[in-house]
N, C-alpha and C positions, 0 to 999 in steps of 0.2 A: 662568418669567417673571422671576425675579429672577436669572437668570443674565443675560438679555438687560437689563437695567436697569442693572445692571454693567458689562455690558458698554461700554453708552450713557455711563452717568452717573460710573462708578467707583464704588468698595467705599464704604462707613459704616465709619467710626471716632469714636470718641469719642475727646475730647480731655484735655486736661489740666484743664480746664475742666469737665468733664463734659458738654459739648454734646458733639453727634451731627455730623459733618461729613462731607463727600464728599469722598475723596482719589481724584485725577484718574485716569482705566483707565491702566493699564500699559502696553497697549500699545494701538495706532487700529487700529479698527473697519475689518473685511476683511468682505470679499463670503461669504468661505467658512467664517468664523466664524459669523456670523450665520446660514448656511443651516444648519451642523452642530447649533448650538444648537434652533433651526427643526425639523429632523428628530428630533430628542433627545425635543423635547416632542409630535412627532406621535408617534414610535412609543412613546410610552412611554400614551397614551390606549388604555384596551381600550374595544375596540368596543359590548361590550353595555354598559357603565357611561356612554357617548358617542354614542347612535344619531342618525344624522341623522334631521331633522325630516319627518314626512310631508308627502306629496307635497299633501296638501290647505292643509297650512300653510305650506309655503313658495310656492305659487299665488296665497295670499291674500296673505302678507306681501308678495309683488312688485307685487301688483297695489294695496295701500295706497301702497308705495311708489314706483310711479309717478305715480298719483293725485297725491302728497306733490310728487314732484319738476315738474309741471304746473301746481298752485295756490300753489307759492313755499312752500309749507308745508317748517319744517324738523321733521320730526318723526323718534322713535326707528322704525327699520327694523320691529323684533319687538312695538309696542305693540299692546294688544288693543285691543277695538272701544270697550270702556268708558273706555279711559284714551282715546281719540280723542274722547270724547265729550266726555269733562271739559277737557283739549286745545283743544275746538273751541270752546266755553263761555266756558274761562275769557278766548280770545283776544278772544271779543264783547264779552264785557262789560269786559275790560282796555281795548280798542279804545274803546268806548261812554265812558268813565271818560276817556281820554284829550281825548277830542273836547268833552265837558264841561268842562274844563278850561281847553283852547285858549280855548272861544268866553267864560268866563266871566272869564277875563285879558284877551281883545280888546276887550269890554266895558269894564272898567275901567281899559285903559290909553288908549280913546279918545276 
C-alpha cells in the first residue's frame, strides 16, 4: 500500500527544517504500474492467513447493503447488526435533537 501512495502522492522527506514533506513521484502514474504493483500485493497474500468470507456473511452483508442503498442510509458495507443498531439510534435521536431546535429558533425569531 505504501508503494501505491507513492506512487500517487510521491516519497516523504524530511527537510532541513525537520518537517516531513512530499517530494512530487518521479515519474506519472501508468496503467501498468499500478496493475504490477496490484498484482505484487495480491500474490504476495497467502491464502490461509486471507480466507474469503463465508458464504452466509457475505449474503447478509449484500443484503444490509442493499437494504442501505434503498433507505438513503450511507452505512459501512461489513457493520454487524449491533453497530446498525446504535447507527439507527443514534440517527433518531440526532434527527429528534435537530427538529427541537429548528422549532424552538422559529419560536423565538417569530
Amino acid at each position: 500500500m505504501l508503494e501505491l501512495y507513492t506512487l500517487f502522492l510521491g516519497s516523504r522527506e524530511e527537510g532541513p527544517d525537520g518537517y516531513v514533506r512530499l517530494r512530487a513521484p518521479a515519474q506519472p502514474v501508468t496503467h501498468d504500474k499500478m496493475l504490477s504493483i496490484l498484482h505484487r500485493i495480491r500474490d504476495g497474500v497467502h491464502p490461509t492467513e486471507d480466507t474469503y468470507p463465508a458464504e452466509e456473511v457475505r449474503l447478509n452483508a449484500r443484503d444490509r447493503y442493499n437494504h442501505s442503498l434503498k433507505s438513503g442510509n450511507h452505512i459501512q458495507l461489513m457493520e454487524d447488526e449491533e453497530g446498525l443498531k446504535k447507527l439507527r439510534s443514534k440517527r433518531a435521536s440526532d434527527s429528534e435533537g435537530l427538529l427541537t431546535r429548528a422549532s424552538k429558533r422559529a419560536r423565538t425569531v417569530g
